[in-house]
C-alpha positions in Angstrom: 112.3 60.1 181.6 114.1 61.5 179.3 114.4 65.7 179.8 115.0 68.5 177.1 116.4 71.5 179.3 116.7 74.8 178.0 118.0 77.5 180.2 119.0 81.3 179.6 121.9 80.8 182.6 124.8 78.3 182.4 123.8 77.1 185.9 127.9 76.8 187.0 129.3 78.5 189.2 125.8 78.9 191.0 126.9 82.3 192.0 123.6 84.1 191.4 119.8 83.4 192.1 119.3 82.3 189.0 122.1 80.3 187.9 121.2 78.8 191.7 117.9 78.1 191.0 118.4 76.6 187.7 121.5 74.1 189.1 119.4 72.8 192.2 116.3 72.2 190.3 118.3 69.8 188.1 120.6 68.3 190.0 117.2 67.1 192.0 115.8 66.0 188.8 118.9 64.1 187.9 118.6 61.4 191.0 115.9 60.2 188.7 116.0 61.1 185.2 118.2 61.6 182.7 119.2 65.6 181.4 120.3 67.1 178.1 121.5 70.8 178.7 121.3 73.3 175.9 122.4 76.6 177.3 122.8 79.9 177.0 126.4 81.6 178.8 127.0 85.1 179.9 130.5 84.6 179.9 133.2 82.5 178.8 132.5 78.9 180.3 135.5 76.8 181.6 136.1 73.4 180.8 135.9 72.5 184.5 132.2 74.2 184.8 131.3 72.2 181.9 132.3 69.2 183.5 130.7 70.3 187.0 127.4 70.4 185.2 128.0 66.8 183.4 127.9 65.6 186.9 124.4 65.4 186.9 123.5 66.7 183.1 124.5 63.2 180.4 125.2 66.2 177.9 125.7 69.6 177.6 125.8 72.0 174.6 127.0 75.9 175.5 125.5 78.6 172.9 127.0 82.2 173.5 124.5 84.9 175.1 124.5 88.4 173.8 123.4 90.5 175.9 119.9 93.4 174.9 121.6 96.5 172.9 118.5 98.5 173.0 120.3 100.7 169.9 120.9 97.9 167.6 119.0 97.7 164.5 117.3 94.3 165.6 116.2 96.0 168.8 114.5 99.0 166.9 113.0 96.8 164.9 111.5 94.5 167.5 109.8 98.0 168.5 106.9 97.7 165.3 106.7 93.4 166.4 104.0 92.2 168.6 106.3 90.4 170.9 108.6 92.2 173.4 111.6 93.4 171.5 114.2 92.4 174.1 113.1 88.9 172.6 113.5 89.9 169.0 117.3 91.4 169.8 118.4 87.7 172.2 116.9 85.8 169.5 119.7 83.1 168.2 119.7 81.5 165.1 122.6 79.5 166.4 120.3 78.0 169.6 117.4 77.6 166.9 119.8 75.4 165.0 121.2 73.4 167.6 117.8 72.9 169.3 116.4 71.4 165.9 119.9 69.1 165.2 119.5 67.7 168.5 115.1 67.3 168.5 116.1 65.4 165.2 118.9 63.3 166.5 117.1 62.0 169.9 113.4 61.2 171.3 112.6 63.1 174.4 109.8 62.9 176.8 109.7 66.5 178.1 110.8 69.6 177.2 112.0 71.8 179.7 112.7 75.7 179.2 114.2 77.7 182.4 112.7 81.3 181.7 114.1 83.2 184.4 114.2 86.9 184.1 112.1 89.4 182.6 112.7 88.6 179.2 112.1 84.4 179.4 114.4 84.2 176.0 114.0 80.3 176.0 110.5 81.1 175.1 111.2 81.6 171.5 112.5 77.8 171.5 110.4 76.0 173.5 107.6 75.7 170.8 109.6 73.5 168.3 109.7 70.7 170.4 106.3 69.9 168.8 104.7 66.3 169.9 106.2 66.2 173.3 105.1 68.0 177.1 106.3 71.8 177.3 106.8 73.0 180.0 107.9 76.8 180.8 110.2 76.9 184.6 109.8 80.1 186.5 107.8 82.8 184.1 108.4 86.4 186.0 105.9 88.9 185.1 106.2 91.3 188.0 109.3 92.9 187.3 107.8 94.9 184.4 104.4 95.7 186.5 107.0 97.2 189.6 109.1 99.2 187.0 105.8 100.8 185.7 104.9 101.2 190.0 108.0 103.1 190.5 108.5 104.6 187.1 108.5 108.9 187.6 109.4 109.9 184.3 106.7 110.1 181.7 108.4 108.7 178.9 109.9 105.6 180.4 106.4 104.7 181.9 104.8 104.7 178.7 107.1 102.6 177.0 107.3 100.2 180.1 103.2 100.2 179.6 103.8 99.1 175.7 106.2 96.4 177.2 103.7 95.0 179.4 101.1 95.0 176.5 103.2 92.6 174.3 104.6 90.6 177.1 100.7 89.9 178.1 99.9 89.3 174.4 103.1 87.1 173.8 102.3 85.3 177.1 99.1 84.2 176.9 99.8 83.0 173.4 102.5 80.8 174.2 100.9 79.2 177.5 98.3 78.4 174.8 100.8 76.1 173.3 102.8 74.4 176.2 101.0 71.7 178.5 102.7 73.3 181.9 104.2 76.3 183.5 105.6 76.9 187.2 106.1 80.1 189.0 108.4 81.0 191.6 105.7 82.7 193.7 102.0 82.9 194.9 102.3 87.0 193.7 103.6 85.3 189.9 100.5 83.5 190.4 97.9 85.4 190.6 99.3 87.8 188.0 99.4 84.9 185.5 96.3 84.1 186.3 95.1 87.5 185.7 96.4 87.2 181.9 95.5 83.6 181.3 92.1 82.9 183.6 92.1 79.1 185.0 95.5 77.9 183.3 96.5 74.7 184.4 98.6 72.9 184.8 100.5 75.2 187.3 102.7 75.1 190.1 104.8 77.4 192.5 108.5 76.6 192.9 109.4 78.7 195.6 113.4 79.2 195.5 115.2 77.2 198.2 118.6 76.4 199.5 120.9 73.3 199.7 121.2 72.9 203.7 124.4 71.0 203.5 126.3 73.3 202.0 125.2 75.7 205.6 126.7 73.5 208.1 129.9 75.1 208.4 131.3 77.4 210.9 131.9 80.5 209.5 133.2 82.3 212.3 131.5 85.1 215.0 129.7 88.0 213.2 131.5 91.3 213.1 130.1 94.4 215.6 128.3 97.1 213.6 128.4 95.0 210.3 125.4 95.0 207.4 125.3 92.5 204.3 123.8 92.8 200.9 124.4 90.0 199.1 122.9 91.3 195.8 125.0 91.9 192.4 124.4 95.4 191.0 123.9 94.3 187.5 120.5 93.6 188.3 118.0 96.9 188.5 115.9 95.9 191.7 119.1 95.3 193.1 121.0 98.5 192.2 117.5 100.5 192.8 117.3 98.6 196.1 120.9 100.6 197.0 119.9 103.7 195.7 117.0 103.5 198.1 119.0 102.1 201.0 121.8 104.2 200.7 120.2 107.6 200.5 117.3 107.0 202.5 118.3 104.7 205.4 122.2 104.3 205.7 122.3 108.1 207.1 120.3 107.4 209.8 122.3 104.4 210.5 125.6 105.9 210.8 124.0 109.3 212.7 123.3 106.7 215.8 126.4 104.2 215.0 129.2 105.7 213.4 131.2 102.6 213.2 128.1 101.0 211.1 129.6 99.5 207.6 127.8 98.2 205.0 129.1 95.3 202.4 127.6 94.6 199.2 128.3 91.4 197.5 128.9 90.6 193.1 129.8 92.3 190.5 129.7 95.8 189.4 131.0 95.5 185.9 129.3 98.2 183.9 127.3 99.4 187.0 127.0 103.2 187.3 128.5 103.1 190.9 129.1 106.8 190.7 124.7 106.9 191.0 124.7 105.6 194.4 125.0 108.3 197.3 128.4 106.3 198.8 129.6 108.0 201.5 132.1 106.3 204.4 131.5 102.7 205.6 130.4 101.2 202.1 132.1 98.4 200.4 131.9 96.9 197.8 133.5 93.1 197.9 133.1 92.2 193.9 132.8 88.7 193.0 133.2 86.4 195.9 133.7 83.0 195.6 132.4 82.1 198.3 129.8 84.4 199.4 128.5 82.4 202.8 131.6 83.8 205.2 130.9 87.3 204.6 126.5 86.8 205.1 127.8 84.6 207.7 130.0 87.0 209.4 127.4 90.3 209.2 125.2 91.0 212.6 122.2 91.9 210.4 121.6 91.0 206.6 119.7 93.9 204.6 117.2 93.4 201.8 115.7 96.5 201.0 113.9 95.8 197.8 111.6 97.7 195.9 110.6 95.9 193.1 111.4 92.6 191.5 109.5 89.3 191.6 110.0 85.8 192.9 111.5 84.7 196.0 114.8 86.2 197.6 117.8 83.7 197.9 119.4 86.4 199.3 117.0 86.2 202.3 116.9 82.5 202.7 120.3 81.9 202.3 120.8 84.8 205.0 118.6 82.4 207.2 119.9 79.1 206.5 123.8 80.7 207.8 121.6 82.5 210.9 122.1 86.2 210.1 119.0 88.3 211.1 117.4 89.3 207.9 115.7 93.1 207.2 113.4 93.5 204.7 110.8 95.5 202.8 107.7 93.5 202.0 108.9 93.6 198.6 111.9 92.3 199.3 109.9 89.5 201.4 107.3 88.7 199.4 106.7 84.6 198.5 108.4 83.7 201.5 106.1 82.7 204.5 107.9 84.3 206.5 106.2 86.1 210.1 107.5 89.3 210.7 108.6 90.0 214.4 109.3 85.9 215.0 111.9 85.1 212.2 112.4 88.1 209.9 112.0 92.1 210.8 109.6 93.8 207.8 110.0 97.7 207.3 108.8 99.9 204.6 109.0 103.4 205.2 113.0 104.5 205.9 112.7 105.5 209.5 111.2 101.9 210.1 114.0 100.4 208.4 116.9 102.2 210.7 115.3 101.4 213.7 114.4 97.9 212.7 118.5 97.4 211.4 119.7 99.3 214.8 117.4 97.1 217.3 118.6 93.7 216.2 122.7 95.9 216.1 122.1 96.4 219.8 119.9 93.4 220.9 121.7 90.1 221.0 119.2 88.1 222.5 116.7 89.5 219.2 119.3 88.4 216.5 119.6 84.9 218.5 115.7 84.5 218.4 115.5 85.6 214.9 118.0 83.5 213.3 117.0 80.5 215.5 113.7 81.2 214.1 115.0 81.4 211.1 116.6 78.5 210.6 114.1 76.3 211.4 111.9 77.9 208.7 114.5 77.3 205.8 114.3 73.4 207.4 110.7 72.8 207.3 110.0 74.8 203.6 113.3 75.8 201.5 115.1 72.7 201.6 115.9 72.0 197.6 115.6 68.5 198.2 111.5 68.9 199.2 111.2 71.5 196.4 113.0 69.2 194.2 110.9 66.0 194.9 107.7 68.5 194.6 108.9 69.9 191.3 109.8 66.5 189.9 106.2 65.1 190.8 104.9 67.9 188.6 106.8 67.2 185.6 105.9 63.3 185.8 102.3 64.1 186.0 102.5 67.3 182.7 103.9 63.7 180.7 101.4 61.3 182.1 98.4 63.6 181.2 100.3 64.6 177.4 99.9 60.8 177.1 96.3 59.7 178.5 95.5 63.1 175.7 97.6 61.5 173.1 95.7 58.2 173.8 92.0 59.6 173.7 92.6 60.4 170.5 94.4 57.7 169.0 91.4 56.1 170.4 88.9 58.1 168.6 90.9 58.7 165.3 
């Protein structure tokens, strides 16, 4: 087939869990179709990303993303629209106009928008490619439910509540209009379902890992070492450390002083000055390589509160055999079994003593991540997600066509 991508993340470098997501799931596609790219950057993309992505994309067209300004005029506006009004602010003329050039200029057989995040901007494009299968990849409602969960202030929660009214109302229009939709996990699901009763077709992606890129030796684990391998520009991420770092981390260093915590990414524009730091935090920035320092923590922590699909944090974790610590939030999707190759704490007092057990158990950190591992092998392997995912897409266009042929057949 021919494939129409859309995507909200330039998927090189695949430094985050969704520019990771969105660069596995079509470099798989690639060993058997061929990919047009039209995509949104962040930042400024290099000629040598560009060229990384050509490896398995025949063309690809960058359009600049700017990012939600809550204040600008467009954005107050989008508060009287029926649609979310983070989608009226990222809306882009320019990607309108390059999406219609190139629909005009070549035939397709599926159109494929990655919708990644809360606000799923390629949504507002996918509809014009009118006449061919739709398909929307990885649709995250949850994020907005959690926010409302957790919300304490009055204000916010209300107008989180008014967000969650138009993105129902938006998304149960648009699935209307598309002929496929996957999710990342069985929670996304459900929640779908809830809005849009017996939608089909539908299929769970789950996120994966690439195992070859986990066979290197990375060196021993460091004594008294913790990992979060989370960028704080993302809010479950940054409320995850607020949680962590206030509620748990003092309990942590009360019983081993020498504890230090590392968290992983980016910080630009990140209110650092929020989190309770105190002595044994560090904060690496942008890594290039992120796998040595998971690799080289005794115990990786993922203590999530809200947030939806499933954690690449925690698989990849697995995959480089560092004992993983999580909230059920922060495990949820994964079929993971708590106690045989993950430890699952809620409550902050659970958490320390779940972190400090595998910090003084060697033999539990060898079962876990032994455990582990074998997990990511049998069920988070891109290339079985891949091959899944691809088998999906082939059957959206082979029932567009038997449609299209019906009524040919009775016009």
């Amino acid at each position: 087939m021919k494939i129409l991508a859309l995507s909200s993340w330039f998927p090189y470098p695949p430094h985050n869990g969704a520019r990771m997501r969105v660069h596995n799931l079509l470099r798989q596609l690639a060993q058997w179709h061929e990919v047009v790219l039209l995509s949104f950057a962040q930042e400024e993309v290099m000629a040598q990303e560009i060229e990384a992505v050509r490896a398995y994309c025949k063309k690809v067209t960058v359009v600049p993303f700017k990012p939600f300004r809550p204040h600008r005029l467009r954005a107050l506006v989008g508060l009287f629209r029926p649609q979310p009004r983070v989608l009226t602010d990222l809306y882009s003329p320019e990607m309108e106009r390059l999406l219609e050039a190139t629909l005009r200029r070549e035939t397709f057989d599926l159109a494929l928008a990655f919708a990644i995040g809360p606000s799923a901007v390629t949504a507002l494009y996918i509809r014009q490619a009118k006449g061919i299968p739709r398909v929307l990849e990885d649709l995250e409602l949850s994020i907005i439910r959690d926010r409302i969960a957790n919300e304490r202030r009055r204000p916010q929660r209300w107008r989180l509540r008014l967000t969650w009214w138009k993105l129902r109302n938006f998304t149960a229009r648009l699935l209307q209009d598309l002929e496929g939709c996957t999710v990342a996990s069985e929670r996304e699901r459900d929640l779908l379902l809830s809005i849009v009763p017996g939608y089909c077709p539908l299929l769970v992606v789950p996120n994966g890992v690439d195992l070859e890129r986990y066979g290197d030796v990375f060196g021993p684990p460091e004594p008294d070492t913790l990992v979060f391998p989370g960028a704080l520009t993302y809010k479950a991420n940054f409320d995850a450390m607020i949680f962590f770092l206030r509620e748990v981390f003092p309990q942590l260093k009360a019983q081993r002083p020498a504890v230090r915590l590392y968290i992983t990414g980016r910080t630009d524009g990140v209110p650092v000055d929020r989190l309770p730091v105190c002595d044994g935090v560090i904060f690496t920035g942008y890594l290039d390589d992120i796998r040595p320092r998971i690799a080289q923590s005794q115990v990786c922590v993922v203590p999530m509160t809200m947030g939806g699909g499933t954690r690449l944090k925690i698989l990849e974790a697995m995959a480089l055999g560092t004992p993983v610590v999580a909230t059920s939030k922060g495990a949820e999707g994964l079929e993971v079994t708590p106690g045989q190759d993950i430890l699952i704490a809620n409550e902050p007092a659970a958490f320390a003593e779940a972190v400090l057990s595998l910090l003084s158990d060697r033999e539990l950190r060898s079962r876990l991540a032994e455990n582990a591992r074998q997990l990511v092998r049998e069920k988070y392997d891109w290339k079985t997600i891949g091959s899944t995912f691809e088998a999906f897409l082939r059957e959206v266009v082979a029932a567009k066509r038997r449609t299209s042929a019906r009524t040919g057949r009775q016009g």
